[in-house]
C-alpha positions in Angstrom: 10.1 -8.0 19.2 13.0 -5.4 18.8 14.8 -8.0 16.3 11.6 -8.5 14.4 11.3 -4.8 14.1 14.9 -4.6 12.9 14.2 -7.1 10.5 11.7 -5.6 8.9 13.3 -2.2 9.2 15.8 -3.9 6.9 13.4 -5.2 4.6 12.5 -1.8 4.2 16.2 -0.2 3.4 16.7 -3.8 1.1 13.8 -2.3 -0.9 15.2 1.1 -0.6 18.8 0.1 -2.3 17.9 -3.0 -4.6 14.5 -2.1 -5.9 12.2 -4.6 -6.9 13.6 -8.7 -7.8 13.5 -9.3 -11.7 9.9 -10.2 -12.8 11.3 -13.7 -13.8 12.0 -14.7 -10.3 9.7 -12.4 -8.2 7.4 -14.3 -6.1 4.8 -11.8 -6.6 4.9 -12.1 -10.1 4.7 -15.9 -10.1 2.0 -15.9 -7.4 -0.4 -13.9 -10.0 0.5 -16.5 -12.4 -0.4 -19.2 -10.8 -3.4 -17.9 -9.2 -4.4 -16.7 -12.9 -4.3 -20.4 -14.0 -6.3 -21.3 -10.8 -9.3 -18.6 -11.8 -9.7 -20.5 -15.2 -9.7 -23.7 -13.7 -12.2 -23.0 -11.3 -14.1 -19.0 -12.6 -17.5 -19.5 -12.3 -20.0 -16.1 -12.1 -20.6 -16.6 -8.4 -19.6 -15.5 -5.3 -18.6 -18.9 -3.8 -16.2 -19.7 -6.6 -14.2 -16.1 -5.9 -14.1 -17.2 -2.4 -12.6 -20.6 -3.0 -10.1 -19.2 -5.1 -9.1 -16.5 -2.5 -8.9 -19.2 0.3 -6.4 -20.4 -2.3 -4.4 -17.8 -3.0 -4.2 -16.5 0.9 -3.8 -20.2 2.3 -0.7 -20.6 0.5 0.8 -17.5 1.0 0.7 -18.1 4.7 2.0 -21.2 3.7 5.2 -20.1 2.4 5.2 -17.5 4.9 5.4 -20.2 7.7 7.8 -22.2 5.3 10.0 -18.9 5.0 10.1 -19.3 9.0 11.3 -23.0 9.3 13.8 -22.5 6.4 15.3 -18.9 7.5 14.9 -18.3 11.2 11.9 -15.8 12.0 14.2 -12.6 11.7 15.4 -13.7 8.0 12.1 -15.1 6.8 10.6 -11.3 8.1 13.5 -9.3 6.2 13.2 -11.4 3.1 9.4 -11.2 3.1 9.2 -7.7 3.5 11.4 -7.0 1.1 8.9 -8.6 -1.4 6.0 -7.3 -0.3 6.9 -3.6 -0.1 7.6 -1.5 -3.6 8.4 2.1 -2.5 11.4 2.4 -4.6 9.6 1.5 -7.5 6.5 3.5 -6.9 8.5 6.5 -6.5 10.5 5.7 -9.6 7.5 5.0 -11.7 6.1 8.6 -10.6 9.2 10.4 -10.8 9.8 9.2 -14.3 6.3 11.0 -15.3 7.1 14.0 -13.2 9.9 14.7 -15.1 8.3 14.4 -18.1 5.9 16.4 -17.3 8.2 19.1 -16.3 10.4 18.7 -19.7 6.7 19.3 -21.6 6.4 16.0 -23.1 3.1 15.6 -22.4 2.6 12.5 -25.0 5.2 10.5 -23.7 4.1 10.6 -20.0 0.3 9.8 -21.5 2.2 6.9 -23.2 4.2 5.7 -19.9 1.0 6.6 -17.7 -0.5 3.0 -17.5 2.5 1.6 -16.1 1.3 3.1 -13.0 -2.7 3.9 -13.0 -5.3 1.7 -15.0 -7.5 4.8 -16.1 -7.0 5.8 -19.9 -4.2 8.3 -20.3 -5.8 9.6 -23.7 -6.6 13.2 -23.9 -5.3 13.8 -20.4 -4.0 16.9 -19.7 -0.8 17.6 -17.5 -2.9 18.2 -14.5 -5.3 15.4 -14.9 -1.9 12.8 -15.2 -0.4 14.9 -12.2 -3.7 13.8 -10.3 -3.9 10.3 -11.6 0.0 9.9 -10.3 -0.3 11.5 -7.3 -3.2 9.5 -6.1 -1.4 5.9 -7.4 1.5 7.1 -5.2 -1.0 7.7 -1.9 -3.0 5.1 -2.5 0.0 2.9 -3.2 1.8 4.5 -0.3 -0.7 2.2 2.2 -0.7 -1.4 -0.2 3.2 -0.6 -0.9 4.8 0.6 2.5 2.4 1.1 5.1 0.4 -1.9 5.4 2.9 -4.6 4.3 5.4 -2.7 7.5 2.0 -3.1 9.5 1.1 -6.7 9.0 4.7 -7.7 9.1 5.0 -6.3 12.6 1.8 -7.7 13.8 1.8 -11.2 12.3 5.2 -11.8 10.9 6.3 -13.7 7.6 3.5 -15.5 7.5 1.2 -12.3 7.7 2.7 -10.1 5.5 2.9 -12.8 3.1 -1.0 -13.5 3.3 -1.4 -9.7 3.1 0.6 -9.3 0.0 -1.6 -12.0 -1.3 -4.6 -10.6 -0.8 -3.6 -7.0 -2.3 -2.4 -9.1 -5.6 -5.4 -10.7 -5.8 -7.5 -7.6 -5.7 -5.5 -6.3 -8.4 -6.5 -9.0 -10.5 -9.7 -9.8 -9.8 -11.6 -7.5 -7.0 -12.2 -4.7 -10.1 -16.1 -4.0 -11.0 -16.5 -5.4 -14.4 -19.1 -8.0 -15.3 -16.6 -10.9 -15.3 -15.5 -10.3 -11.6 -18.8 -8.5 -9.8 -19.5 -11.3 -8.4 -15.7 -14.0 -8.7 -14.1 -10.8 -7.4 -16.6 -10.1 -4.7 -14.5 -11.1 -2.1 -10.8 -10.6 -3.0 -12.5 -6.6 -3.1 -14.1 -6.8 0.5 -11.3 -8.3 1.7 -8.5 -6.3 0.5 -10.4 -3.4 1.6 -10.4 -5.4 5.6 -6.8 -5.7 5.5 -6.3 -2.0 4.6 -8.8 -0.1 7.0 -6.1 0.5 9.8 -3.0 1.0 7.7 -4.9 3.6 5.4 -5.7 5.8 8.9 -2.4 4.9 9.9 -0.8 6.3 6.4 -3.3 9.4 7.1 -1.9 9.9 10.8 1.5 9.1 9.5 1.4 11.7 7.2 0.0 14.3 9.2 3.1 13.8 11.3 5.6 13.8 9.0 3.9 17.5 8.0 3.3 19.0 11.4 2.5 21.9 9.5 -0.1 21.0 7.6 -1.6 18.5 10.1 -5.0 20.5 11.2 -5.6 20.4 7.2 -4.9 16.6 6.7 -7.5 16.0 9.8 -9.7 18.5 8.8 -9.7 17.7 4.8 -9.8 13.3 5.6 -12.7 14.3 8.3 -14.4 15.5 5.5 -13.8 14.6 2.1 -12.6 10.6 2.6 -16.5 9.5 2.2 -16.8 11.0 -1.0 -14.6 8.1 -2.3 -15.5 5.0 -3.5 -13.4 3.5 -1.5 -13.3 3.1 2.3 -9.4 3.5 2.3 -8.5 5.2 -0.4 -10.4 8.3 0.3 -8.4 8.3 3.7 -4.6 8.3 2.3 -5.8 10.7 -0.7 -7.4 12.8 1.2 -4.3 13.2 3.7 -1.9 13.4 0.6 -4.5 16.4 -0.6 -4.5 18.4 2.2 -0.6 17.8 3.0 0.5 19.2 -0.6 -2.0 21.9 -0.8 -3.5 20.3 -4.2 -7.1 19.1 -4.9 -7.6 15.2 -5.9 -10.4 13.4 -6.9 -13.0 13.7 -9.9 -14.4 12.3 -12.7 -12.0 8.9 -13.7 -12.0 7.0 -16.9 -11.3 3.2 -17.0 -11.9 2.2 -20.6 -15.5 2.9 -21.6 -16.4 3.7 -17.8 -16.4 6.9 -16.0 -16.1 7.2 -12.3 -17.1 10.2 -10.9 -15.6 11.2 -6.8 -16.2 13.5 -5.1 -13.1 16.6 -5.1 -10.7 16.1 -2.2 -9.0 18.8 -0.3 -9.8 22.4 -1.6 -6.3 23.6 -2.5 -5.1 24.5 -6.0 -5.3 22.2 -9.3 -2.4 20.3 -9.5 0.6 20.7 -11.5 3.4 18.4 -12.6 5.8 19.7 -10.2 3.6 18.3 -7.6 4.6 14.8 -8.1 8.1 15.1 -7.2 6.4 17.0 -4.2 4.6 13.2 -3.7 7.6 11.1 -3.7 9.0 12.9 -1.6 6.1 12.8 1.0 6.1 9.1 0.3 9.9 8.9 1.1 8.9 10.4 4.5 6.3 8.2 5.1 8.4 5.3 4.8 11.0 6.3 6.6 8.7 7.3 9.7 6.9 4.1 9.3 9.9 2.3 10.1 11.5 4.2 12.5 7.6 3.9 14.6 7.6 0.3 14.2 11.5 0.3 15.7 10.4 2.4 18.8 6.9 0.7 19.1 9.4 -2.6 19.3 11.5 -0.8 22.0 8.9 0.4 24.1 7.4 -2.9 24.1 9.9 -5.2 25.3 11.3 -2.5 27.8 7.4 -2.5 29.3 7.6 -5.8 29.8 10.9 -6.4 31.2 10.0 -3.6 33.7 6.5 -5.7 34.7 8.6 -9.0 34.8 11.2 -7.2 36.6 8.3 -5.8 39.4 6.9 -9.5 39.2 10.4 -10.7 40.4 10.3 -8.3 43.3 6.9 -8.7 44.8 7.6 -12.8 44.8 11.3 -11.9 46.7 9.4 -9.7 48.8 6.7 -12.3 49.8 
């Protein structure tokens, strides 16, 4: 267990110094193509058809997780598939890039560069409504990018995190509400939103942690603004990021000609583009206590059970 942790410790740091693989040979990226070419093949407006193609998409991602494991050794096939899965560096690079612009006063060109990182329109923003929209992408993203792949990678190895990253991916694509995926999408939503109800709370206590300071605000703030939320997880790490940086989150969102209204989240001050720097940098934090917790967890672990083998061993000697 302590080498698995290790590896995926080190999937973590590979992340951390190389950044994401080039879109022309990331598996991500050709996952979501192919899994694009199997929606047209089989889209049809029903529920059934969305769950076929997510038994797809997830059955061969475990797949190649198990293949990654037969090719590499377990140890390798968990380094290499964490590294894929998690996108910290890039999170925080997307972010920081706005931040600054934000800072410099170029409002425009952070509206322009906005949609690289949140799918609601950037028109007519103003610099704290992008601050918001970036700050929430790098919470929320702080649990699909970081926690949850570190999570599933721990529990299940290659072939979980691999099934995981699958799933997240094809929520992206399809698990939206729009009329073409309300009901195709149905299940790539629910299901996403499964895999992410413990490493959201996770992300929350991890956070809280990381900002023993502010940690009787992050309860107090996710206790009761998370429900507000449309969804079950999100409200959780947002909420936590609110209360942690002192800001609000939360309100009325466009995504093209729809408005989401949520509820406000945390009652600190309106946010300001300085804050997202403030974000990254709690996202940096997150990560690296994520993966010094997993390490320990590992430790602790295996020592417990060498002690209780160890005990074992003397009660039969004794007998």
């Amino acid at each position: 267990m302590i080498g698995g942790a290790s590896a995926v410790a080190a999937g973590l740091v590979a992340d951390r110094v190389f950044g994401e693989p080039p879109p022309a040979v990331h598996p991500v990226a050709g996952f979501g193509q192919g899994m694009a070419r199997v929606e047209r093949a089989l889209y049809r407006d029903s529920r059934v058809a969305g769950m076929t193609h997510w038994a797809i998409g997830v059955g061969g991602a475990v797949v190649a997780g198990r293949a990654l494991d037969r090719m590499l050794g377990r140890r390798w096939a968990l380094l290499v598939s964490t590294y894929v899965a998690v996108a910290g560096r890039m999170l925080g690079r997307e972010a920081t890039a706005i931040g600054d612009l934000l800072v410099a006063g170029n409002l425009e060109a952070a509206r322009a560069r906005l949609p690289a990182l949140v799918g609601r329109s950037p028109t007519d923003l103003s610099e704290s409504e992008i601050t918001r929209a970036v700050v929430e992408s790098v919470a929320e993203n702080s649990v699909d990018a970081v926690v949850a792949p570190v999570l599933w990678a721990l529990v299940a190895g290659a072939p979980g995190v691999c099934a995981y990253r699958a799933i997240n991916t094809l929520d992206a694509m399809v698990g939206h509400r729009s009329p073409r995926y309300e009901q195709f999408g149905w299940a790539s939503a629910r299901l996403d939103d499964l895999a992410n109800w413990i490493p959201a709370r996770v992300g929350a206590v991890v956070v809280a942690a990381v900002r023993p300071g502010r940690a009787r605000a992050v309860v107090r703030i996710v206790r009761r603004d998370a429900a507000q939320h449309p969804s079950p997880n999100g409200g959780v790490i947002e909420s936590a990021f609110a209360a942690s940086l002192g800001i609000r989150l939360g309100g009325s969102n466009r995504y093209g000609d729809v408005v989401e209204h949520r509820g406000v989240l945390g009652d600190g001050r309106e946010a300001a583009g300085a804050d997202i720097g403030r974000a990254v940098r709690l996202l940096d934090q997150v990560t690296v206590a994520v993966g010094v917790a997993g390490l320990l967890a590992a430790s602790a672990t295996t020592l417990t059970r060498r002690l209780w083998r160890g005990r074992s061993r003397g009660r039969t000697d004794r007998a």
